[in-house]
N, CA, C and O atoms as a MOPAC input file, in Angstrom:
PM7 MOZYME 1SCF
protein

 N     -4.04500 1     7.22600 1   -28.90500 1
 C     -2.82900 1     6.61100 1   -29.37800 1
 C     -2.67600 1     5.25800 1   -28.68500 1
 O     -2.75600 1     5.26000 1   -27.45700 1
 N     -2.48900 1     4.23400 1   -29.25000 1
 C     -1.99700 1     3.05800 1   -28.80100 1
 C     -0.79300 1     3.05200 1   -28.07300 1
 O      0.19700 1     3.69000 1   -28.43100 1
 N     -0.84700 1     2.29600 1   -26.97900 1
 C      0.33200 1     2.48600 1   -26.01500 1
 C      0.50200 1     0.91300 1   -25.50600 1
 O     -0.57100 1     0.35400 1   -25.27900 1
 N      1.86800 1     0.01200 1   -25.26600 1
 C      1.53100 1    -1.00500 1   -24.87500 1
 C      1.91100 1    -1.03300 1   -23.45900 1
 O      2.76100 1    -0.29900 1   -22.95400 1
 N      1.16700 1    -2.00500 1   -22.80300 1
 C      1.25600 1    -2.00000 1   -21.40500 1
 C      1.69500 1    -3.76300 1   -21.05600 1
 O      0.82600 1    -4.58300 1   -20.76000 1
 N      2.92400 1    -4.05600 1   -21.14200 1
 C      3.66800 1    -4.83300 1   -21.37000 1
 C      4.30700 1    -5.29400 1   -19.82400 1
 O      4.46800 1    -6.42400 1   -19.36100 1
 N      4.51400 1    -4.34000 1   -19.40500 1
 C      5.67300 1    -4.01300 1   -17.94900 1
 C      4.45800 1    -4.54200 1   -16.91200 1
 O      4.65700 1    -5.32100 1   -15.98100 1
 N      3.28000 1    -4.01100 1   -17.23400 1
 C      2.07600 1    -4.49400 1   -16.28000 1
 C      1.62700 1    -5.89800 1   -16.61700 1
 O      1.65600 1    -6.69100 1   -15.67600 1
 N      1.28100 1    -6.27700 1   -17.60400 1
 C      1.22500 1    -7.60900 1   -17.62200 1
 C      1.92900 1    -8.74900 1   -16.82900 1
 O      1.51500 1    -9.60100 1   -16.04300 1
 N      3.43400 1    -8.36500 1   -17.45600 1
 C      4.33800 1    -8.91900 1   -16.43600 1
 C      4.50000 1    -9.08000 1   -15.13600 1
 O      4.85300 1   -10.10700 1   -14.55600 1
 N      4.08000 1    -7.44000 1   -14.42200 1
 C      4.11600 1    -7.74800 1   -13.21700 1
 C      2.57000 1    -8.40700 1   -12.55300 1
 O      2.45700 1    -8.81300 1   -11.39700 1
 N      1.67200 1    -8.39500 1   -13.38800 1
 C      0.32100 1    -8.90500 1   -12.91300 1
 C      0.16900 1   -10.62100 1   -12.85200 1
 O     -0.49500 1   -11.39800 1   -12.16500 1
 N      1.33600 1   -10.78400 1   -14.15700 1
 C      1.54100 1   -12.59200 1   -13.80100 1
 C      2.68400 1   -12.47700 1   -12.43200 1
 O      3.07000 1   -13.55600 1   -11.98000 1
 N      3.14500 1   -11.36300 1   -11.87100 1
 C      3.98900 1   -12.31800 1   -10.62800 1
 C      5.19800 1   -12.48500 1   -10.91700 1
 O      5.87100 1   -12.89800 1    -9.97200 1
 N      5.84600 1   -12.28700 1   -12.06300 1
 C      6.96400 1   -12.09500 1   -12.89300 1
 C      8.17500 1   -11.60000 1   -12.02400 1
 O      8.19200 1   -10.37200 1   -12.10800 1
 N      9.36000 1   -12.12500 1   -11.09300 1
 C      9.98200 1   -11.25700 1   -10.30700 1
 C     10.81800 1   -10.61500 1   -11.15000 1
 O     11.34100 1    -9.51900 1   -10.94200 1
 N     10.97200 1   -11.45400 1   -12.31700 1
 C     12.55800 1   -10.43900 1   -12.46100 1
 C     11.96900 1   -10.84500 1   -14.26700 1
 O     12.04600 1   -11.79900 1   -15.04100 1
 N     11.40900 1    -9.51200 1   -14.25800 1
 C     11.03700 1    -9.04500 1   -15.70500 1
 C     11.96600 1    -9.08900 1   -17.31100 1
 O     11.85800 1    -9.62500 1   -18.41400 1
 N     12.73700 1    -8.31700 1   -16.70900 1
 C     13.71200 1    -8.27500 1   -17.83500 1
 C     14.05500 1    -9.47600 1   -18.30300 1
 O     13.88800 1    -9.81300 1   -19.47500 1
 N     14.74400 1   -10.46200 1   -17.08200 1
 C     15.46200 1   -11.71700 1   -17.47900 1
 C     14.58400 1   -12.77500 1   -18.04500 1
 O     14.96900 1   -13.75100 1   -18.68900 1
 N     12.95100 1   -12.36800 1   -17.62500 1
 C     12.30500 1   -13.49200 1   -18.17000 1
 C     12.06200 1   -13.04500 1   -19.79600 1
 O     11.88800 1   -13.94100 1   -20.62100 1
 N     12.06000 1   -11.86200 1   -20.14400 1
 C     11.57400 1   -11.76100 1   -21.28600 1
 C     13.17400 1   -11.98100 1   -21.93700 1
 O     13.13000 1   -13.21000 1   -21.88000 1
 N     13.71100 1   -11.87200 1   -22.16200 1
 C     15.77800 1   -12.27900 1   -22.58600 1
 C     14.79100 1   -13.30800 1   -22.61700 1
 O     13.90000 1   -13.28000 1   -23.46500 1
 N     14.91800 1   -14.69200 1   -21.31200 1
 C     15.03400 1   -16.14300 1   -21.70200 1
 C     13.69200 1   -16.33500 1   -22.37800 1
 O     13.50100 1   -16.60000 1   -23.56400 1
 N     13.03100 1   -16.20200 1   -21.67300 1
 C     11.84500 1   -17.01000 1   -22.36600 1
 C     11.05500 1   -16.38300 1   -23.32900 1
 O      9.97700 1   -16.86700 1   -23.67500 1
 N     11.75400 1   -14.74900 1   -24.05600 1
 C     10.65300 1   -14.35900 1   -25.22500 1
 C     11.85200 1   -14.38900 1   -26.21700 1
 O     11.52800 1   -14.13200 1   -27.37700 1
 N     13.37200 1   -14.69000 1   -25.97000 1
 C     14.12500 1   -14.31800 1   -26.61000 1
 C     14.56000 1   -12.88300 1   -26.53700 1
 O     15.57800 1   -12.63400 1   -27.18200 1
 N     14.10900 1   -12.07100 1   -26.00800 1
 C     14.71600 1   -10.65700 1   -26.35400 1
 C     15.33000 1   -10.31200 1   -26.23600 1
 O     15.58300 1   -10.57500 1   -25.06000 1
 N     16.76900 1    -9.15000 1   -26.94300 1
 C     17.87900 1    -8.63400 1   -26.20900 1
 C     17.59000 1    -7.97300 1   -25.12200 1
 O     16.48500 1    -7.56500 1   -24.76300 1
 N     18.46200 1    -7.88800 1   -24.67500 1
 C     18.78600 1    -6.96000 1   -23.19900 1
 C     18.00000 1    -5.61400 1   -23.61800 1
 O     16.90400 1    -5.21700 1   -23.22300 1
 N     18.61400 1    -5.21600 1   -24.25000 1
 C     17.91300 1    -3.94500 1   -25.22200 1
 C     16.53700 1    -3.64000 1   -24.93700 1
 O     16.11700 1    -2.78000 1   -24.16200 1
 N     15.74900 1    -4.60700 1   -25.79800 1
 C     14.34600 1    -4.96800 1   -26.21500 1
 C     13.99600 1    -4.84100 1   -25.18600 1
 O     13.52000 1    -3.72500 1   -24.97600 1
 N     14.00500 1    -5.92600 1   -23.84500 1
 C     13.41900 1    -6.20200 1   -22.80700 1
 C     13.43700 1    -4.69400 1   -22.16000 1
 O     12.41300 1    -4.13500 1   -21.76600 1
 N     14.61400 1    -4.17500 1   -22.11300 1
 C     14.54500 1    -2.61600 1   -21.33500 1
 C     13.54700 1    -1.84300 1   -21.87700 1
 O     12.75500 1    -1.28900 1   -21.11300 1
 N     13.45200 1    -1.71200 1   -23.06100 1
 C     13.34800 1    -0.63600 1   -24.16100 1
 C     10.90900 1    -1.05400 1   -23.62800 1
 O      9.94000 1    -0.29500 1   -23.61400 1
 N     11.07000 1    -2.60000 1   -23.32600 1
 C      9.39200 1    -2.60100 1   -23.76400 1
 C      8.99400 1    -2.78500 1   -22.25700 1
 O      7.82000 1    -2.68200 1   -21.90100 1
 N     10.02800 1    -3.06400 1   -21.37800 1
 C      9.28100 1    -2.74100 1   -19.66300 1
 C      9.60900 1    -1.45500 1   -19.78600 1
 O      9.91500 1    -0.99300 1   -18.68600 1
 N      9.68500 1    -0.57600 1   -20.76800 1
 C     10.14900 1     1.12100 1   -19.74100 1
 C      9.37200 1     1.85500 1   -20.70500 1
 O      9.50800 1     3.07800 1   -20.71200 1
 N      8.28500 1     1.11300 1   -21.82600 1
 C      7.64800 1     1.83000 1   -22.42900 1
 C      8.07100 1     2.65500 1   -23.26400 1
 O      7.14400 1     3.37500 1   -23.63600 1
 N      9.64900 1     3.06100 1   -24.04900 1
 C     10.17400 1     3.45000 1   -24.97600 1
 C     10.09200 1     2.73800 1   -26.59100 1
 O     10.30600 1     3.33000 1   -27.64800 1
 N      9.68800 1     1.18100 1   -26.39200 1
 C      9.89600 1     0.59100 1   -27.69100 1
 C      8.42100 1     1.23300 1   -28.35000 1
 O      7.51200 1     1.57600 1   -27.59400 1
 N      8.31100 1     1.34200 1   -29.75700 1
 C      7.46300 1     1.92100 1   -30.19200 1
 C      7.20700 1     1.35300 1   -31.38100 1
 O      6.84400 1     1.90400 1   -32.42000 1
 N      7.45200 1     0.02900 1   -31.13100 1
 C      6.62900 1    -0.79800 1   -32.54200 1
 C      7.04000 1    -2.55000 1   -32.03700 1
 O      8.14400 1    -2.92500 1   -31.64200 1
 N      5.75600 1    -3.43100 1   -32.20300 1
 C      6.65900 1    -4.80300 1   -32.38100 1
 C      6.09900 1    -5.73400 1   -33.13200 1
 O      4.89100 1    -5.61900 1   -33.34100 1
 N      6.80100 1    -6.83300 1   -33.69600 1
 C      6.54200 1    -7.49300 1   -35.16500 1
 C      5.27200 1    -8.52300 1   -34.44700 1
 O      5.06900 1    -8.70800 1   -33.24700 1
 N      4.64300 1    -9.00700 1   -35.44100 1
 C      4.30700 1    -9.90900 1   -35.02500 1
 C      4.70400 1   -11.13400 1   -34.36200 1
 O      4.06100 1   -11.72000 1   -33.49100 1
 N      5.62800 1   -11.41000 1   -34.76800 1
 C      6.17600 1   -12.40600 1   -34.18000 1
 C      6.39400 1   -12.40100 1   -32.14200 1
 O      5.99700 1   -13.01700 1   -31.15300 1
 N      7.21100 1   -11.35200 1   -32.49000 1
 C      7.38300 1   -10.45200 1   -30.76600 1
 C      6.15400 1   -10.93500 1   -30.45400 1
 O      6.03400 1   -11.84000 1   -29.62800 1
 N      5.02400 1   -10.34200 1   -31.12900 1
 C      3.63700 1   -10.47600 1   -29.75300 1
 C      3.05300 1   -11.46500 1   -29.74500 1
 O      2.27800 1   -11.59000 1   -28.79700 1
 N      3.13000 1   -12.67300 1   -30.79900 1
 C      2.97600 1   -13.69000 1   -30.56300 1
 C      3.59300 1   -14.55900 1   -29.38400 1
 O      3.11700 1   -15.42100 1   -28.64500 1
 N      4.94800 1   -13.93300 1   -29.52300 1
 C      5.66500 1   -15.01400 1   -28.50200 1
 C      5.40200 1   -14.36800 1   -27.03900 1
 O      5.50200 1   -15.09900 1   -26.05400 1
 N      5.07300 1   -13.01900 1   -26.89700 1
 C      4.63600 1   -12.72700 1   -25.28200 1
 C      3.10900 1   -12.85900 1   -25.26800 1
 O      2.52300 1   -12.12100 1   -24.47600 1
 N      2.46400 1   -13.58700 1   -25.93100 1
 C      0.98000 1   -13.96000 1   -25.81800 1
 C      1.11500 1   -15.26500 1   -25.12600 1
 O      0.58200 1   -15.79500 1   -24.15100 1
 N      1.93100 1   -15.55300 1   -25.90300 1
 C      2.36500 1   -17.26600 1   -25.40800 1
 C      2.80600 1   -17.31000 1   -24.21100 1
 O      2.37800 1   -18.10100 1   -23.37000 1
 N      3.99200 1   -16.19800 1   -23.94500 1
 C      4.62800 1   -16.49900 1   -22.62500 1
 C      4.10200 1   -16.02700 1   -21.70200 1
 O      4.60200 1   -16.09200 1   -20.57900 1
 N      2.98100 1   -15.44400 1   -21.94900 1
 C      2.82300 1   -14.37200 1   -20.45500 1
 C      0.96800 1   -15.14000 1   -20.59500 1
 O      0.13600 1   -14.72000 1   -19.79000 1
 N      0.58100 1   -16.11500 1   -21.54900 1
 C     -0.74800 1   -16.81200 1   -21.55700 1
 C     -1.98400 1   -15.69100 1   -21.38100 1
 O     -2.94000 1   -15.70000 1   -20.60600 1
 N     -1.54900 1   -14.63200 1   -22.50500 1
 C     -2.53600 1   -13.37900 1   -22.88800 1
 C     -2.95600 1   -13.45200 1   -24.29100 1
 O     -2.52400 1   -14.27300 1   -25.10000 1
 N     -4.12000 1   -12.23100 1   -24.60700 1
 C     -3.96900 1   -12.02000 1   -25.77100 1
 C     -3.37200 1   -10.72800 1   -25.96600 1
 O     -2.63000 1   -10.22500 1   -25.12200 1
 N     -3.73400 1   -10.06200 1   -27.27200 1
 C     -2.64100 1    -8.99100 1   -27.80000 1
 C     -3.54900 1    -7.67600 1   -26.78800 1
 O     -3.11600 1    -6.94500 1   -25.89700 1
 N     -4.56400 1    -7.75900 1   -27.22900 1
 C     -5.44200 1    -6.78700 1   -26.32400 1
 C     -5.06600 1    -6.17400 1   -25.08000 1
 O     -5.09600 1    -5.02400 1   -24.64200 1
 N     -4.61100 1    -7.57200 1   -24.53800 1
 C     -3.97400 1    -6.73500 1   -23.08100 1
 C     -2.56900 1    -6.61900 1   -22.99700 1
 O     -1.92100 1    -6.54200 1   -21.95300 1
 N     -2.09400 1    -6.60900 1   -24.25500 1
 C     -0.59300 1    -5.85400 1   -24.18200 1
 C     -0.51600 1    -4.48900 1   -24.74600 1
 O      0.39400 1    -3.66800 1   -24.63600 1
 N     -2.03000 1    -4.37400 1   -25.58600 1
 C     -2.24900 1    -2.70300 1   -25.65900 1
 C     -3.34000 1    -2.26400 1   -24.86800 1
 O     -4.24600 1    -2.94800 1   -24.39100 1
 N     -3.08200 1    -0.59900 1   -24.75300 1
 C     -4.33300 1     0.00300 1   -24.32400 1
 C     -4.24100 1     1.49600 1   -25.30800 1
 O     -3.29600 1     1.87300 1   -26.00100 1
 N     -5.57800 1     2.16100 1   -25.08000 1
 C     -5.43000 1     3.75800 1   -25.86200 1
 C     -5.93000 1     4.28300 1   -24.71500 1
 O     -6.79100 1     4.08300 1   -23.85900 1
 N     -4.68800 1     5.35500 1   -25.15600 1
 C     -4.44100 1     6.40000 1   -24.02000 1
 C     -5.17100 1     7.58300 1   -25.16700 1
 O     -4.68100 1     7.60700 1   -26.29600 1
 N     -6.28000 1     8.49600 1   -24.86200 1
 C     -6.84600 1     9.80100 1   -25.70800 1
 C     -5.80200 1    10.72700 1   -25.12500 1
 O     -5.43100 1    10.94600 1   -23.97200 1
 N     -5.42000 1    11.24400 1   -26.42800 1
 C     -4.65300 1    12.69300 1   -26.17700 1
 C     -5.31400 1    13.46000 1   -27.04000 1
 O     -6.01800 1    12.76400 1   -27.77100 1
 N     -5.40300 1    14.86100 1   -27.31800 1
 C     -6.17400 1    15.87400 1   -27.92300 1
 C     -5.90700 1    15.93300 1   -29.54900 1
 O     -6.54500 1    16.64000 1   -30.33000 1
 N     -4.56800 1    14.82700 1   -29.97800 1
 C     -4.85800 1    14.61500 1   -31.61600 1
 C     -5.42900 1    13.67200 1   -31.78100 1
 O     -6.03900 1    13.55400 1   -32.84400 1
 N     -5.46700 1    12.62000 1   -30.80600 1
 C     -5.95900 1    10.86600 1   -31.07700 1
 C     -7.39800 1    11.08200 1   -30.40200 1
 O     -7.83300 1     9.97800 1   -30.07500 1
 N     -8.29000 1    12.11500 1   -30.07800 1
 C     -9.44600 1    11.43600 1   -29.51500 1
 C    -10.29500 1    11.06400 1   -30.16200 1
 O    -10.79200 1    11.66100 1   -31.11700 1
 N    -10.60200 1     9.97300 1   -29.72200 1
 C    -11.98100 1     9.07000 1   -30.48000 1
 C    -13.38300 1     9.11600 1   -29.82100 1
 O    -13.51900 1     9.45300 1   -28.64500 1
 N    -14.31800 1     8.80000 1   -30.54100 1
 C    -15.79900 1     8.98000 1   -29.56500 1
 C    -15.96700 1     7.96800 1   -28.29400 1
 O    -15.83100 1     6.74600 1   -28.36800 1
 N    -16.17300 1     8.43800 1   -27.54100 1
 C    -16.86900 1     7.85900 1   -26.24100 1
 C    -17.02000 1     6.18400 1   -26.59000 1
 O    -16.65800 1     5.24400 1   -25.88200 1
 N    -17.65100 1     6.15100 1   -27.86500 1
 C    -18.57600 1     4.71500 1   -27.95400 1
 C    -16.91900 1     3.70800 1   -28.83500 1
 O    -16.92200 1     2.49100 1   -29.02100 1
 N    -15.97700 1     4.45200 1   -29.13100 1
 C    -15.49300 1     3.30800 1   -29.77300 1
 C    -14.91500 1     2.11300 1   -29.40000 1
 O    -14.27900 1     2.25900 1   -28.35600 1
 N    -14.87700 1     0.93400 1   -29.85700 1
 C    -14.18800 1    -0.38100 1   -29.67200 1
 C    -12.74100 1    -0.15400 1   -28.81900 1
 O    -12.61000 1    -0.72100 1   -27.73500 1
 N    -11.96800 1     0.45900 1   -29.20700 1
 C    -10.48400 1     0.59800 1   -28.57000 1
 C    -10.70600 1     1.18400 1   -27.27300 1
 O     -9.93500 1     0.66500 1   -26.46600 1
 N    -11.66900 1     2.31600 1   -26.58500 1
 C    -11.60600 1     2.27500 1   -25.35400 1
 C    -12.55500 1     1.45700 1   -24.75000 1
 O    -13.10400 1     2.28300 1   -24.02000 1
 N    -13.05800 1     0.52800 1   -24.57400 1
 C    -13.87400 1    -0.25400 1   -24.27200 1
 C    -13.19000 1    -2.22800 1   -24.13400 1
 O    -13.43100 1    -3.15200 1   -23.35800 1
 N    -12.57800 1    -2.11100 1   -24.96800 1
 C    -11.60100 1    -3.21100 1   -25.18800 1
 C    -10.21500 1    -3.05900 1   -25.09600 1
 O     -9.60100 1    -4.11300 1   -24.92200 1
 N     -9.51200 1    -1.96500 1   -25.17000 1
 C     -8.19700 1    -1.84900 1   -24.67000 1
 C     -8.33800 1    -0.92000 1   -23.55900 1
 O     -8.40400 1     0.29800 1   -23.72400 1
 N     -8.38800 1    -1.53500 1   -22.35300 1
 C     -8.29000 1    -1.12200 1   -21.05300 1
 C     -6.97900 1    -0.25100 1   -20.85400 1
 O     -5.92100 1    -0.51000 1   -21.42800 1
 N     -7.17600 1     0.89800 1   -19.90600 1
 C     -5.57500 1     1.23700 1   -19.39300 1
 C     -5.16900 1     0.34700 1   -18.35500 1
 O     -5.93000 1    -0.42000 1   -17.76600 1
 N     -3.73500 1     0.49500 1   -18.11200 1
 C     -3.41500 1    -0.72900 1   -17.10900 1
 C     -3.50700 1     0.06900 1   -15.85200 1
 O     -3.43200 1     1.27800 1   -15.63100 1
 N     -3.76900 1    -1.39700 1   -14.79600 1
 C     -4.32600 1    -0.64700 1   -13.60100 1
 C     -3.39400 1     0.07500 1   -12.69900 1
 O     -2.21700 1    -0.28000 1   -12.75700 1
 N     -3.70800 1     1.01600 1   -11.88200 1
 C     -2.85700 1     1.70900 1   -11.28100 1
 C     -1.83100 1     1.51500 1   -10.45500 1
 O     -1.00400 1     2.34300 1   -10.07200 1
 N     -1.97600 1    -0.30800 1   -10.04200 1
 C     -1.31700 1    -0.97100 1    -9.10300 1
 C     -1.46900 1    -2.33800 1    -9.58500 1
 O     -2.39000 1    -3.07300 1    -9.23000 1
 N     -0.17000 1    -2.79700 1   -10.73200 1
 C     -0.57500 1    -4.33600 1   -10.95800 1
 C      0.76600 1    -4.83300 1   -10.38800 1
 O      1.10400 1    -5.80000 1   -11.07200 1
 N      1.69100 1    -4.57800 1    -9.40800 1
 C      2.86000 1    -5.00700 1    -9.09800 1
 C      2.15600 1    -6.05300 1    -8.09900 1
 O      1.39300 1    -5.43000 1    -7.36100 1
 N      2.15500 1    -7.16700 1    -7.87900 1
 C      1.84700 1    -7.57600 1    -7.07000 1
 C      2.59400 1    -7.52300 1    -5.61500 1
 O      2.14200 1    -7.17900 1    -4.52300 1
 N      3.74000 1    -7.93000 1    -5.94100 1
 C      5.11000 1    -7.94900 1    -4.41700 1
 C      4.22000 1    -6.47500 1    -3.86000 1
 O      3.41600 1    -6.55200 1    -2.93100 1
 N      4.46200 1    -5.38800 1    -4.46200 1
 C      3.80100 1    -4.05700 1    -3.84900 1
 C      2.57400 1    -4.23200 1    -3.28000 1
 O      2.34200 1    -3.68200 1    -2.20300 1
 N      1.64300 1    -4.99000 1    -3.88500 1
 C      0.45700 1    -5.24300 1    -3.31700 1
 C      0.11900 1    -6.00500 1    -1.74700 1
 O     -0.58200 1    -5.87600 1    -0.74300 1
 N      1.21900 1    -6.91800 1    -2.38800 1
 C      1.30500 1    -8.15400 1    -1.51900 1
 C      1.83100 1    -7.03000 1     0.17000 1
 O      1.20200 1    -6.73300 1     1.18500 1
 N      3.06100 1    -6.76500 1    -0.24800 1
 C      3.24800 1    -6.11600 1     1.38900 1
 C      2.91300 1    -5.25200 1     1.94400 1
 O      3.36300 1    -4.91100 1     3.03700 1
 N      1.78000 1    -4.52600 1     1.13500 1
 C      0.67500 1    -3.48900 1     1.66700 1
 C     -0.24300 1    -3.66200 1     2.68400 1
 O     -0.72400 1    -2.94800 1     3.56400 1
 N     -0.41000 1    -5.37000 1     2.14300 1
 C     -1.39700 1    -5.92900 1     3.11400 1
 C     -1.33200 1    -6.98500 1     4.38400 1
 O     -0.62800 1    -7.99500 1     4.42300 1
 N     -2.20600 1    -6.52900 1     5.38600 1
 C     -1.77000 1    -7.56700 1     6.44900 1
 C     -1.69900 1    -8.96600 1     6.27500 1
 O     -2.26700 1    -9.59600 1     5.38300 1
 N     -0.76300 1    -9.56100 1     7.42800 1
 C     -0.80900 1   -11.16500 1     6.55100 1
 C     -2.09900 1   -11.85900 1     7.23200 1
 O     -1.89000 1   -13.07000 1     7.31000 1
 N     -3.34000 1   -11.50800 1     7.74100 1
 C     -4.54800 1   -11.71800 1     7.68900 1
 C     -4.93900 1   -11.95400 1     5.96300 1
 O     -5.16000 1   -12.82300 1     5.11900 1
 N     -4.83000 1   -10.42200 1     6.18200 1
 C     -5.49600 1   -10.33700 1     4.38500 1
 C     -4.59200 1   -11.15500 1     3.60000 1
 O     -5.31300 1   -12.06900 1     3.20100 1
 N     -3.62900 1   -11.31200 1     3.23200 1
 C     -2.60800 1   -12.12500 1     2.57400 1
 C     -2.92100 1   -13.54700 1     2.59900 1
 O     -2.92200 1   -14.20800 1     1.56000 1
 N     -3.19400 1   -14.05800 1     3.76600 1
 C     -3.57100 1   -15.16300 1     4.50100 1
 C     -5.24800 1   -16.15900 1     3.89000 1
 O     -5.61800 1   -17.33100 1     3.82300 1
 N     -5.83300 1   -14.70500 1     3.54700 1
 C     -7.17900 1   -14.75100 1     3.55800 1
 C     -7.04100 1   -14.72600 1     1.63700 1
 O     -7.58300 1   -15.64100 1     1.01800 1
 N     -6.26300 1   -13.57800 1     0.84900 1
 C     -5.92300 1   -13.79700 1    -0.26100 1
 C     -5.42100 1   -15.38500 1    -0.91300 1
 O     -6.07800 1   -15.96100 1    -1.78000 1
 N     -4.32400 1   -15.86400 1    -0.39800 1
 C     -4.23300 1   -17.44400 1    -0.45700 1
 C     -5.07100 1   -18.24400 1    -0.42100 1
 O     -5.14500 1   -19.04200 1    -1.35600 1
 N     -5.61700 1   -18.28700 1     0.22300 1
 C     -7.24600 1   -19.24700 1     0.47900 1
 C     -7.99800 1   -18.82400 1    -0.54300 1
 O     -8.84800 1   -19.68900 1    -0.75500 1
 N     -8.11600 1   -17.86200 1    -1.33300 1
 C     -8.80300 1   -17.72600 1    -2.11400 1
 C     -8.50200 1   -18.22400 1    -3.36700 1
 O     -9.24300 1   -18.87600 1    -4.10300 1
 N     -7.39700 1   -17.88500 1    -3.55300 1
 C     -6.59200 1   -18.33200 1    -4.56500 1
 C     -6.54300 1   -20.11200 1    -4.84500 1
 O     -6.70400 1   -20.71000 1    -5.90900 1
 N     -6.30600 1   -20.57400 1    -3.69200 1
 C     -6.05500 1   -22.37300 1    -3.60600 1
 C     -7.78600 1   -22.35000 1    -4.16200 1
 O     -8.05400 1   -23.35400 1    -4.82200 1
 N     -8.72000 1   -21.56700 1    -4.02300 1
 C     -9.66200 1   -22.11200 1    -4.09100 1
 C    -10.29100 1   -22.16400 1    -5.19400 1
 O    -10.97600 1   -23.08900 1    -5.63100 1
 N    -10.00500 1   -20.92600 1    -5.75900 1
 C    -10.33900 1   -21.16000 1    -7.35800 1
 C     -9.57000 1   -21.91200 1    -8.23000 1
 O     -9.99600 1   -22.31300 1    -9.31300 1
 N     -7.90100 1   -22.22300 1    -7.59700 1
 C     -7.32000 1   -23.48200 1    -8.94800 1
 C     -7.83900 1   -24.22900 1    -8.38000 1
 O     -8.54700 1   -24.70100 1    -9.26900 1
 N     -8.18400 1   -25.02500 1    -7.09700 1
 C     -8.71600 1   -25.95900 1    -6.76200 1
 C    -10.14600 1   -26.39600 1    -8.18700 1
 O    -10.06100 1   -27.31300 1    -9.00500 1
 N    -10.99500 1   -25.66500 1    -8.08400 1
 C    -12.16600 1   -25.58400 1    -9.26000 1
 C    -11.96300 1   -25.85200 1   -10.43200 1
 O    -12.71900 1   -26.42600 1   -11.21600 1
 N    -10.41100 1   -25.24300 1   -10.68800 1
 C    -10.31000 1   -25.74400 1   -12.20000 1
 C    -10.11900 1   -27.62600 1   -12.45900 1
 O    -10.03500 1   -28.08700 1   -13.59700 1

């Protein structure tokens, strides 16, 4: 079954305050924004995923993934598990971030300056 993983995206761009960015900058009601960080919304137009492709600088792919349950399983080899990833077990970053010593944090930054540096 297709499932979107929306709430992770968000928090994988760094996003502090989820809800309010998707209100301002995808347009969504209060509603919406709750309804698609909490994984209850269960359909969205095109338009919707156009505009969080845009805002969150993804494609649609990684706003879905398939989850196999015992009516939806598909073979081993198909396209949808291979290309729609599940989201990872830990994409909050802040959570990430204060897990780790500020060595590692320290040492994370430097890495980071170093690859936009490249671009």
């Amino acid at each position: 079954m297709l499932r979107f993983k929306i709430k992770q995206m968000v928090q994988a761009k760094g996003i502090l305050h989820p809800h309010q960015f998707l209100m301002k900058n995808c347009g969504f009601t209060s509603n919406k924004a709750f309804n698609l960080l909490n994984e209850t919304q269960k359909s969205i137009t095109l338009s919707d995923a156009s505009t969080l492709c845009e805002q969150l600088t993804c494609t649609p792919n990684d706003l879905l993934f398939w989850e196999q349950n015992a009516s939806d399983k598909l073979p081993d080899d198909h396209p949808c598990l291979s290309q729609l990833s599940a989201p990872d077990a830990q994409s909050d970053w802040k959570k990430i971030l204060k897990s780790l010593s500020k060595e590692d944090v320290d040492d994370l930054y430097k890495q980071a300056q170093s690859r936009l540096n490249k671009k």
